[in-house]
mmCIF file of the C-alpha atoms, coordinates in Angstrom:
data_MODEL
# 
_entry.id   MODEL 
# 
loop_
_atom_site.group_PDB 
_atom_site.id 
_atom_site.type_symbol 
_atom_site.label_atom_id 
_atom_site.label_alt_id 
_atom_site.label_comp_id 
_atom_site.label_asym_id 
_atom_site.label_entity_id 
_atom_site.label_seq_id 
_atom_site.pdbx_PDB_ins_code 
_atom_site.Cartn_x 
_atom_site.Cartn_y 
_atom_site.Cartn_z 
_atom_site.occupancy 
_atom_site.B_iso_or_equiv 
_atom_site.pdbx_formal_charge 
_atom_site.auth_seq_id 
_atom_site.auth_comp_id 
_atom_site.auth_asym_id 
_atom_site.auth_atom_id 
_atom_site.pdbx_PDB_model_num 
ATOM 1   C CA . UNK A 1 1   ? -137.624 78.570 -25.656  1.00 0.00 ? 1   UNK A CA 1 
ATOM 2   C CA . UNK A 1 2   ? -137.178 75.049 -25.396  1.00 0.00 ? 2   UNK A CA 1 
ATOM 3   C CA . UNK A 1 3   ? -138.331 74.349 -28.753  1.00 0.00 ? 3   UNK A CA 1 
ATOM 4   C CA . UNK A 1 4   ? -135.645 76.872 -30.447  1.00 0.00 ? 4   UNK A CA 1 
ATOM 5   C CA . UNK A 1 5   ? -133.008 74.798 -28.121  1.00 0.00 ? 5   UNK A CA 1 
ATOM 6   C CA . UNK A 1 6   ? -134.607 71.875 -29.364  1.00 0.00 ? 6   UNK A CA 1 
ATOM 7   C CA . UNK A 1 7   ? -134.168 73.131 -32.880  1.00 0.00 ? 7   UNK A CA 1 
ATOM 8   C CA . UNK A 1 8   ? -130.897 74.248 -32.827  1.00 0.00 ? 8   UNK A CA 1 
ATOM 9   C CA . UNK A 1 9   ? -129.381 71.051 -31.166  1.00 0.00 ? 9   UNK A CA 1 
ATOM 10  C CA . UNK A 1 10  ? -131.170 69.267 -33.867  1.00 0.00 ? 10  UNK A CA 1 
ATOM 11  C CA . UNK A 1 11  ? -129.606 71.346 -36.695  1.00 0.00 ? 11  UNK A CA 1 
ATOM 12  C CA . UNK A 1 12  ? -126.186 70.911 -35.034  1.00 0.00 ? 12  UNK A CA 1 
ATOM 13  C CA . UNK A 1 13  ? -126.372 67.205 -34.517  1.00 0.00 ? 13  UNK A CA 1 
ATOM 14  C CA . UNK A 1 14  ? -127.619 67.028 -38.331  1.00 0.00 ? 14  UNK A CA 1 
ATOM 15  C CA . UNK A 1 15  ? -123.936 69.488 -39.003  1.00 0.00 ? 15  UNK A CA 1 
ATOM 16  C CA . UNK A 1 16  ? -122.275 67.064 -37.366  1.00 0.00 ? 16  UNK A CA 1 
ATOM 17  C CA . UNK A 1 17  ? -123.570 64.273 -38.859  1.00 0.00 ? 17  UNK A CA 1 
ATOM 18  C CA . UNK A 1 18  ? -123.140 65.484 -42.175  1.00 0.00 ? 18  UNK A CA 1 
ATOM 19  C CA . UNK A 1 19  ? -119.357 66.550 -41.370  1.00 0.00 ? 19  UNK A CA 1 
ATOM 20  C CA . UNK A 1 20  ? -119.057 63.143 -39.941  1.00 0.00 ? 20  UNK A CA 1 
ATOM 21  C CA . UNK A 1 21  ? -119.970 62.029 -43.466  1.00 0.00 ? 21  UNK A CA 1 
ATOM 22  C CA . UNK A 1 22  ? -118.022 64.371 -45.544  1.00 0.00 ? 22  UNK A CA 1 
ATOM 23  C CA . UNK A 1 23  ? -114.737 63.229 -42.566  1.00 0.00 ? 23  UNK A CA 1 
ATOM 24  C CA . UNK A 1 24  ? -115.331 59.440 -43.785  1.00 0.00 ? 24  UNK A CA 1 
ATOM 25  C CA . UNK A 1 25  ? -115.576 60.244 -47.601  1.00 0.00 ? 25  UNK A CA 1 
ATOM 26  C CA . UNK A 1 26  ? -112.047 62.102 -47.246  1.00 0.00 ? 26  UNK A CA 1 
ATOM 27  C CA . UNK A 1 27  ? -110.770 59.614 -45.577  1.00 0.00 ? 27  UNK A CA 1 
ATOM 28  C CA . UNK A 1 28  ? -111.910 57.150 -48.133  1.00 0.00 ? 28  UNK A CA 1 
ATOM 29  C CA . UNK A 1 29  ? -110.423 58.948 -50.772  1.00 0.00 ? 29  UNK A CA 1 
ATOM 30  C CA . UNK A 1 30  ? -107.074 59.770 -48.871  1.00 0.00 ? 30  UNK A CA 1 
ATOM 31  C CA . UNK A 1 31  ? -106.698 56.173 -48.741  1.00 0.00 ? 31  UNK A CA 1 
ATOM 32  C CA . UNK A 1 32  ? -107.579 55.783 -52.524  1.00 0.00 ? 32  UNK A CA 1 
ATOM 33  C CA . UNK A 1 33  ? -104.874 58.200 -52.981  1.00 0.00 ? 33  UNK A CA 1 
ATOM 34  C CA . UNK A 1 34  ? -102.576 56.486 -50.688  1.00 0.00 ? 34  UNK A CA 1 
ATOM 35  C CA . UNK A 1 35  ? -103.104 52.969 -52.969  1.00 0.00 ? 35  UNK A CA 1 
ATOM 36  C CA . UNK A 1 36  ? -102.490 54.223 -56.132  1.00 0.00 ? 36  UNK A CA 1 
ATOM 37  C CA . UNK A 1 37  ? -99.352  56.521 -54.952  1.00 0.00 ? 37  UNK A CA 1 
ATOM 38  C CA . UNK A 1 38  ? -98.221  52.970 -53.860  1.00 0.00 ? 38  UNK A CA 1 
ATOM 39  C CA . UNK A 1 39  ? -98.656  51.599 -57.229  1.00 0.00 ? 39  UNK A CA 1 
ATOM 40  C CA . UNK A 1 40  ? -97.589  54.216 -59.172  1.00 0.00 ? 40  UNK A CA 1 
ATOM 41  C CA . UNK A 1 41  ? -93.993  53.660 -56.984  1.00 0.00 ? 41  UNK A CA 1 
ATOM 42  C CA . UNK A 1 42  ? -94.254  50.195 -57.541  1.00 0.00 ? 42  UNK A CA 1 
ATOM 43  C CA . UNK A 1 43  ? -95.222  50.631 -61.134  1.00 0.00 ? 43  UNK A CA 1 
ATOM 44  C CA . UNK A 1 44  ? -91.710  53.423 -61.704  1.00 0.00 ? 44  UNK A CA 1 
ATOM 45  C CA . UNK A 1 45  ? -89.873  50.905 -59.550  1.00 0.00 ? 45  UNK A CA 1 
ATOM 46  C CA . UNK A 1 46  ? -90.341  48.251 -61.890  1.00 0.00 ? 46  UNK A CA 1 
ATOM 47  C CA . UNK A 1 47  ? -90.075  50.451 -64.770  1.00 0.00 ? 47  UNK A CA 1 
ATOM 48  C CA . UNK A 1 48  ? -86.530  51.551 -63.975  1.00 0.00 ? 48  UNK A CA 1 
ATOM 49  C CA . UNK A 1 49  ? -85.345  48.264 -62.852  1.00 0.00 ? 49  UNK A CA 1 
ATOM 50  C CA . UNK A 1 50  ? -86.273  46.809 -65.968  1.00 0.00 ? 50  UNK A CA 1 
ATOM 51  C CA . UNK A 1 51  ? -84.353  49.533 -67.641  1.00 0.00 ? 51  UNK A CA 1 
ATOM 52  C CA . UNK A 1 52  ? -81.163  49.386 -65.988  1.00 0.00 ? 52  UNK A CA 1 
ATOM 53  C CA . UNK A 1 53  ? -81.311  45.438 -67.090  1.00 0.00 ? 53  UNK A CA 1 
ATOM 54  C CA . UNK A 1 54  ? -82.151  46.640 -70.213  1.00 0.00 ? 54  UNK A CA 1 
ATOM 55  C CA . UNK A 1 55  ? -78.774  48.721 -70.333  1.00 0.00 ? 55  UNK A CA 1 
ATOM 56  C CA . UNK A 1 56  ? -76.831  45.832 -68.750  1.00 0.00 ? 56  UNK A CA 1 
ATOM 57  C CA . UNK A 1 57  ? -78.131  43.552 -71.349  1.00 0.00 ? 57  UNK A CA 1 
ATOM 58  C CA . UNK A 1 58  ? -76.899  46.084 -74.369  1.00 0.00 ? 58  UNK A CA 1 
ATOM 59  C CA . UNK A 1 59  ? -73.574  46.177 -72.679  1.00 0.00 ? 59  UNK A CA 1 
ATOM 60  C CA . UNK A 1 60  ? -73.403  42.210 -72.616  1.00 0.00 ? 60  UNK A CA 1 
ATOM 61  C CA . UNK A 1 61  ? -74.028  42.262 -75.910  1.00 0.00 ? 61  UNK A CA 1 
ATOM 62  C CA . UNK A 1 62  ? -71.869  44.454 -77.672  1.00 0.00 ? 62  UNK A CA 1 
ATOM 63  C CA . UNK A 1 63  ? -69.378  42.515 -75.679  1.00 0.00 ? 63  UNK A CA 1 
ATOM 64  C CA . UNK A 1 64  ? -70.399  39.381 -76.690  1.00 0.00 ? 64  UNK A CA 1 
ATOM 65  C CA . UNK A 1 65  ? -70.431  40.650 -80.533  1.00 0.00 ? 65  UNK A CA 1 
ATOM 66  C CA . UNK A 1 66  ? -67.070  42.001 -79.936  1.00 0.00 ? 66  UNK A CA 1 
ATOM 67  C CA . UNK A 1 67  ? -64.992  38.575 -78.549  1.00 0.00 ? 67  UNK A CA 1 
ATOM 68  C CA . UNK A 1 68  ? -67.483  36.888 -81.449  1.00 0.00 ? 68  UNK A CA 1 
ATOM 69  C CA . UNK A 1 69  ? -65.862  39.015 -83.970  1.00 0.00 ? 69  UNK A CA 1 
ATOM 70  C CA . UNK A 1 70  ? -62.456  38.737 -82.573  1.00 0.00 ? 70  UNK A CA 1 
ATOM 71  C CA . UNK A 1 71  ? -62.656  35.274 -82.586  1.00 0.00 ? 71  UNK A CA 1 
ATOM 72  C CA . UNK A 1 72  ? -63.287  34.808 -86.231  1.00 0.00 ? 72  UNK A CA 1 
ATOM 73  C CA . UNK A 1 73  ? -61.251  37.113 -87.375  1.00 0.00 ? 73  UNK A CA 1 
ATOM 74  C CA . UNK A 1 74  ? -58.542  35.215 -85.362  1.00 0.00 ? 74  UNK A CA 1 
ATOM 75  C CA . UNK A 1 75  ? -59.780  31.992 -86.746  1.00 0.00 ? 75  UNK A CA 1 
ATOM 76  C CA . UNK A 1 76  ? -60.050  33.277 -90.141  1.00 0.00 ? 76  UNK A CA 1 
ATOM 77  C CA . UNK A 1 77  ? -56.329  34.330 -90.509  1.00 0.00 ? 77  UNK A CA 1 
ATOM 78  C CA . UNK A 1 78  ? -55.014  31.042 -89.415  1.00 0.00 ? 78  UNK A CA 1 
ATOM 79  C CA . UNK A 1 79  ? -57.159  29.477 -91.968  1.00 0.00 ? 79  UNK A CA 1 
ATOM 80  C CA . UNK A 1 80  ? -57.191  32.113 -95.030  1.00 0.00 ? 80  UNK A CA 1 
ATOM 81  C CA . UNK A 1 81  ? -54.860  30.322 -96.644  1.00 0.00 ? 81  UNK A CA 1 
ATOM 82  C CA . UNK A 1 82  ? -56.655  27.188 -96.556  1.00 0.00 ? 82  UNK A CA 1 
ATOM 83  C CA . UNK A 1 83  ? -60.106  27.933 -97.862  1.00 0.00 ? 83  UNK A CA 1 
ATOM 84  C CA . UNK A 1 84  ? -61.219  27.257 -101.007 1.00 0.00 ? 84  UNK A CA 1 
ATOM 85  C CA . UNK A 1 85  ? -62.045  30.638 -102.962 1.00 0.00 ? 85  UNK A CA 1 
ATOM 86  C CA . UNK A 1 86  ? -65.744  30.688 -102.653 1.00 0.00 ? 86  UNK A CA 1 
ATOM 87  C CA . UNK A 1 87  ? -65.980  29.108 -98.710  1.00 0.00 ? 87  UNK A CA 1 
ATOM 88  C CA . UNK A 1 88  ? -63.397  33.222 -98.452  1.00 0.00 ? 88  UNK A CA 1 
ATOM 89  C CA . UNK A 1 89  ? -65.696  34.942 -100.347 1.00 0.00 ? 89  UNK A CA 1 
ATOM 90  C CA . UNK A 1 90  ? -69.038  33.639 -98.554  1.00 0.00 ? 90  UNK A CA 1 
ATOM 91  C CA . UNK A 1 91  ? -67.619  33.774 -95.233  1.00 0.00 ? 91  UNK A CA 1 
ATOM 92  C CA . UNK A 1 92  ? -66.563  37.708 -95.771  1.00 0.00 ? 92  UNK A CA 1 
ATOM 93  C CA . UNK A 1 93  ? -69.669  37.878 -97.403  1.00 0.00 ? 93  UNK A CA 1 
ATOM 94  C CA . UNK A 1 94  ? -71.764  36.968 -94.069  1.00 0.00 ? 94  UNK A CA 1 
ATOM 95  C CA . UNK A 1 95  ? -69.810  38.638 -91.431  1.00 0.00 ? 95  UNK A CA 1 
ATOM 96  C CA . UNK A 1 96  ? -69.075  41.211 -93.906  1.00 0.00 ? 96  UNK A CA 1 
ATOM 97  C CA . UNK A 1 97  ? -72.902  41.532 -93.627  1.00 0.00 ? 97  UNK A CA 1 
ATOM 98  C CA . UNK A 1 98  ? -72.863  41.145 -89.763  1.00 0.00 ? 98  UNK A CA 1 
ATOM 99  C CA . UNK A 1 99  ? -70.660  43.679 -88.951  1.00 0.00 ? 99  UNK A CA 1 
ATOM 100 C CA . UNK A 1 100 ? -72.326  46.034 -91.188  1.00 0.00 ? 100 UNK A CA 1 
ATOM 101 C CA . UNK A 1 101 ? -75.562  46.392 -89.966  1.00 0.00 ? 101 UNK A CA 1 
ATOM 102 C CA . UNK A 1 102 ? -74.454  46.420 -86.321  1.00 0.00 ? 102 UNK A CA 1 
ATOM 103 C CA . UNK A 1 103 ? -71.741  49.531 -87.298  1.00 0.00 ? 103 UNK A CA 1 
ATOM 104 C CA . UNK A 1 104 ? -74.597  50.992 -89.167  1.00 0.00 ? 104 UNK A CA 1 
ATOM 105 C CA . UNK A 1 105 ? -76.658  50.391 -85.533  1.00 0.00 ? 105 UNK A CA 1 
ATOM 106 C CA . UNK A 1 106 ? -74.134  52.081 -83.458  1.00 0.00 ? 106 UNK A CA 1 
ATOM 107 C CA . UNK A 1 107 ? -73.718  54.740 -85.787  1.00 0.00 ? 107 UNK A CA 1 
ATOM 108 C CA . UNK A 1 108 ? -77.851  55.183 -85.977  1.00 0.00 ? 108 UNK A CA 1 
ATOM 109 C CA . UNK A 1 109 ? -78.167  54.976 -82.111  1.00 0.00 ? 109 UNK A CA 1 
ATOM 110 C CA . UNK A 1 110 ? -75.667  57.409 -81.575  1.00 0.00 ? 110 UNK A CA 1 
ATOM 111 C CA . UNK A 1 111 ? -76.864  59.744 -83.957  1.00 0.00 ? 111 UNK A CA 1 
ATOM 112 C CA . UNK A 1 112 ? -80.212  59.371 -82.530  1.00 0.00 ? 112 UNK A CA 1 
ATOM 113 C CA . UNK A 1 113 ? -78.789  60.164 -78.730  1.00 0.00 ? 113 UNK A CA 1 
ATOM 114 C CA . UNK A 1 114 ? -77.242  63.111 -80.192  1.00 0.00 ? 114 UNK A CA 1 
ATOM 115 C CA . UNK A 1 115 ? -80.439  64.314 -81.898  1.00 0.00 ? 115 UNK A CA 1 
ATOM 116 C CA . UNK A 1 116 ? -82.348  63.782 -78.845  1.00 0.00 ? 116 UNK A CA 1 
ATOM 117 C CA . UNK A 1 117 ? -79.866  65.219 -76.553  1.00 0.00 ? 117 UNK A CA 1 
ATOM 118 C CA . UNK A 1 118 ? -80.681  68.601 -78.723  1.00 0.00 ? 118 UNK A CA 1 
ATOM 119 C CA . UNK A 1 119 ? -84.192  68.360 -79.085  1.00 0.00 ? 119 UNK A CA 1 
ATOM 120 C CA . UNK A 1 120 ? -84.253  67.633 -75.167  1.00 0.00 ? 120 UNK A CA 1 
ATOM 121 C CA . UNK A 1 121 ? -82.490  71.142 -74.515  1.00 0.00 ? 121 UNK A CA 1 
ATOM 122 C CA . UNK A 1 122 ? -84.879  72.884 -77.073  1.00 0.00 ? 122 UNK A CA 1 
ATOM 123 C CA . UNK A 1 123 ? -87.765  71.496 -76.166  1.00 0.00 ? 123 UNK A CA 1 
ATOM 124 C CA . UNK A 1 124 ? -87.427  71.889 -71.955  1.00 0.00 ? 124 UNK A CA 1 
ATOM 125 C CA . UNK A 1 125 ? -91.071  71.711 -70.187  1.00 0.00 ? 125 UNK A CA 1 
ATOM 126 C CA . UNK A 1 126 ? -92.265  69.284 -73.243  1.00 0.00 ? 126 UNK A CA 1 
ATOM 127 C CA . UNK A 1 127 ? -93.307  65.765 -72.105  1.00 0.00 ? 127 UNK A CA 1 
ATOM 128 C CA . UNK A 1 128 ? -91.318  63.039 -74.080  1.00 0.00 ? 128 UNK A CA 1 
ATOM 129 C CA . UNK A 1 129 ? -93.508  60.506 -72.483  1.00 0.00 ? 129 UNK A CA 1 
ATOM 130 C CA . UNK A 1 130 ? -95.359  59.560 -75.757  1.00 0.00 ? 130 UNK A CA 1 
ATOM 131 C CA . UNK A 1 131 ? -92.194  58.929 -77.387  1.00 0.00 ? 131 UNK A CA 1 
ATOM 132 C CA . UNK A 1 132 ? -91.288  55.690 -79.305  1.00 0.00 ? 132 UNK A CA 1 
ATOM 133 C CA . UNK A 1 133 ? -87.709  55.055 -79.184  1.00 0.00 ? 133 UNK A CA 1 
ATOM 134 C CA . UNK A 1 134 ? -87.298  53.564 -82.729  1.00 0.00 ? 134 UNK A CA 1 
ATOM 135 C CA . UNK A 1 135 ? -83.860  51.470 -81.603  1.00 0.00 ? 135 UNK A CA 1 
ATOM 136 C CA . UNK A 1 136 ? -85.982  49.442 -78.873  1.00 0.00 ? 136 UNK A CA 1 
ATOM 137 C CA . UNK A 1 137 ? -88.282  48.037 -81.496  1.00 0.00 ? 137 UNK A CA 1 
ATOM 138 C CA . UNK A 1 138 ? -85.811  47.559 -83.880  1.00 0.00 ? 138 UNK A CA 1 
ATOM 139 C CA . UNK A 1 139 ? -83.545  45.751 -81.932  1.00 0.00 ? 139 UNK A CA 1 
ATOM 140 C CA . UNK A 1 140 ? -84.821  42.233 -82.208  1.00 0.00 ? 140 UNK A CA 1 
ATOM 141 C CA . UNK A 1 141 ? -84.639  42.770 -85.897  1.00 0.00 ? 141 UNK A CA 1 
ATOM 142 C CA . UNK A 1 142 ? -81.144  43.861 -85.986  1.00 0.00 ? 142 UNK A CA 1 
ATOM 143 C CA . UNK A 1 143 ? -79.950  41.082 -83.268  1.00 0.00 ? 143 UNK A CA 1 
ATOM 144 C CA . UNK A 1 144 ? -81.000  38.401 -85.414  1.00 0.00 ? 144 UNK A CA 1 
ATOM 145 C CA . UNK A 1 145 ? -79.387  39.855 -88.712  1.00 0.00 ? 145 UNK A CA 1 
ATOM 146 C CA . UNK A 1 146 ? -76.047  40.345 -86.889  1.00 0.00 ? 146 UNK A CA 1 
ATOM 147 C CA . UNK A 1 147 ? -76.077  37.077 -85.076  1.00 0.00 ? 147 UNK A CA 1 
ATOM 148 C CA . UNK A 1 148 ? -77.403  35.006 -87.671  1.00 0.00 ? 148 UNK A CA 1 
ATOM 149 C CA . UNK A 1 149 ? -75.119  35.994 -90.585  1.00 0.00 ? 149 UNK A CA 1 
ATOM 150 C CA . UNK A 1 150 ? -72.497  36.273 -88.504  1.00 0.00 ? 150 UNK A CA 1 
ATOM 151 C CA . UNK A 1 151 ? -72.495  32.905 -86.895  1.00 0.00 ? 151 UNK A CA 1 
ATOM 152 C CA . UNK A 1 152 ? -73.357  31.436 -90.213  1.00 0.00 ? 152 UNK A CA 1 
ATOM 153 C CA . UNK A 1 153 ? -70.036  32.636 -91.577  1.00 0.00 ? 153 UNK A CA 1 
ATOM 154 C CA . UNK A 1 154 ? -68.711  31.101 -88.471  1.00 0.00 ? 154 UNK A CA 1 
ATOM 155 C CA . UNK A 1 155 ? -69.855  27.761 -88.930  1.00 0.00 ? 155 UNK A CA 1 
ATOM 156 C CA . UNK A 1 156 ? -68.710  27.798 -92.252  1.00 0.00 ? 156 UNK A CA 1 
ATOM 157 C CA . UNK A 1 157 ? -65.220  28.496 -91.266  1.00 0.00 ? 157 UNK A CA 1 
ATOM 158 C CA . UNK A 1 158 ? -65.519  25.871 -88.543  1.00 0.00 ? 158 UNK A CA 1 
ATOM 159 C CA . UNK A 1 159 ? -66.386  23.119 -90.385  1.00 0.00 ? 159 UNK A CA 1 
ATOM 160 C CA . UNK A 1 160 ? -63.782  23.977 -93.116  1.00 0.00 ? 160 UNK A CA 1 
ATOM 161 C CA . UNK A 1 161 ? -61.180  23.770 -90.187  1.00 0.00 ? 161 UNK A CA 1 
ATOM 162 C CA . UNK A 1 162 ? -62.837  20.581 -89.314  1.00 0.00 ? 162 UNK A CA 1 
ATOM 163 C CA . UNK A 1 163 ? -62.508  19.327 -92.848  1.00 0.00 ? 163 UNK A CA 1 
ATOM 164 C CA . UNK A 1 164 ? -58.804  20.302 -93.312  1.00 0.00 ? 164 UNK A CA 1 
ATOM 165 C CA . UNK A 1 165 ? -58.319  18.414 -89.869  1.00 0.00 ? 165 UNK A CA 1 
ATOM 166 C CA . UNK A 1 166 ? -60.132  15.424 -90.693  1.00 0.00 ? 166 UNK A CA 1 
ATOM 167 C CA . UNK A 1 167 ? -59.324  15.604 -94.476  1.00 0.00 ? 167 UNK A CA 1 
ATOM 168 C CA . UNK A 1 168 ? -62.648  15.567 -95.889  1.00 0.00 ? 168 UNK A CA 1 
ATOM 169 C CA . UNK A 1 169 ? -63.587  17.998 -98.679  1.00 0.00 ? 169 UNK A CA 1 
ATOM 170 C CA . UNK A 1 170 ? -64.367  21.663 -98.049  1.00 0.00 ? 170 UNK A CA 1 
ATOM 171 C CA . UNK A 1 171 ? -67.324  23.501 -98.447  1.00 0.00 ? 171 UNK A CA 1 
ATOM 172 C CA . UNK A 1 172 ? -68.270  25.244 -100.322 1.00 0.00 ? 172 UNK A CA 1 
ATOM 173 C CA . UNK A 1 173 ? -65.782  24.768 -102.990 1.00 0.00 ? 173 UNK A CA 1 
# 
């Protein structure tokens, strides 16, 4: 009899040693859990923080572009009549250019809001998470084509302004 105690207190101290094990591996991997919940939070966090600067920093600059636009335009018609023919043309030419592409952005972003505002309702229970929004990799591009032509055209009606003042000849002529 003492033997078949024997045994049995032997087979449940080898149970509980082997729950004891399978306690410390689930706690282990609660834990795991636990870290990369906390990094995944960090990690969405950071990912919509960065996008609500992201939207600030659009709406800084299409104010910026707008005052930059007024402003030559305001500059422009006290000078028009100034200007040598050619230093008109080029200057329309470049801000022309400027305000082109950035209508044609608007216009393109918009479009592609509405698009995926109708997809989005057809396509419920899809993940968009693969997605490339196109206007985020083209912005770069299109910033530099609106800022650089248009500020070109600036400077070229600056220093004609400068030249009238100072009465040296304009450019170009």
């Amino acid at each position: 009899m003492k033997y078949l105690e024997k045994k049995q207190h032997f087979e449940l101290s080898r149970q509980s040693a082997v729950q004891l094990e399978l306690l410390r591996e689930l706690k282990f991997h609660n834990q795991a859990i636990e870290r990369l919940q906390e990094s995944h939070l960090a990690h969405f966090e950071f990912a919509n923080s960065t996008k609500n600067r992201l939207e600030q920093q659009k709406s800084y600059n299409a104010v910026v572009l707008a005052i930059g636009y007024a402003g030559f335009f305001a500059l422009w018609a006290f000078l028009k009549d100034l200007l040598p023919d050619r230093a008109t043309s080029l200057t329309a030419i470049l801000v022309g250019f400027s305000l082109l592409v950035y209508v044609f952005w608007e216009i393109g972003i918009a479009a592609s809001n509405t698009f995926d505002i109708i997809h989005s309702e057809n396509d419920l229970g899809r993940s968009s998470a693969n997605k490339v929004y196109w206007p985020e990799k083209l912005f770069p591009y299109v910033w530099v084509l609106t800022t650089a032509s248009g500020l070109a055209g600036t400077v070229i009606l600056f220093y004609n302004a400068i030249a009238h003042f100072c009465q040296l000849p304009m450019w170009p002529s």
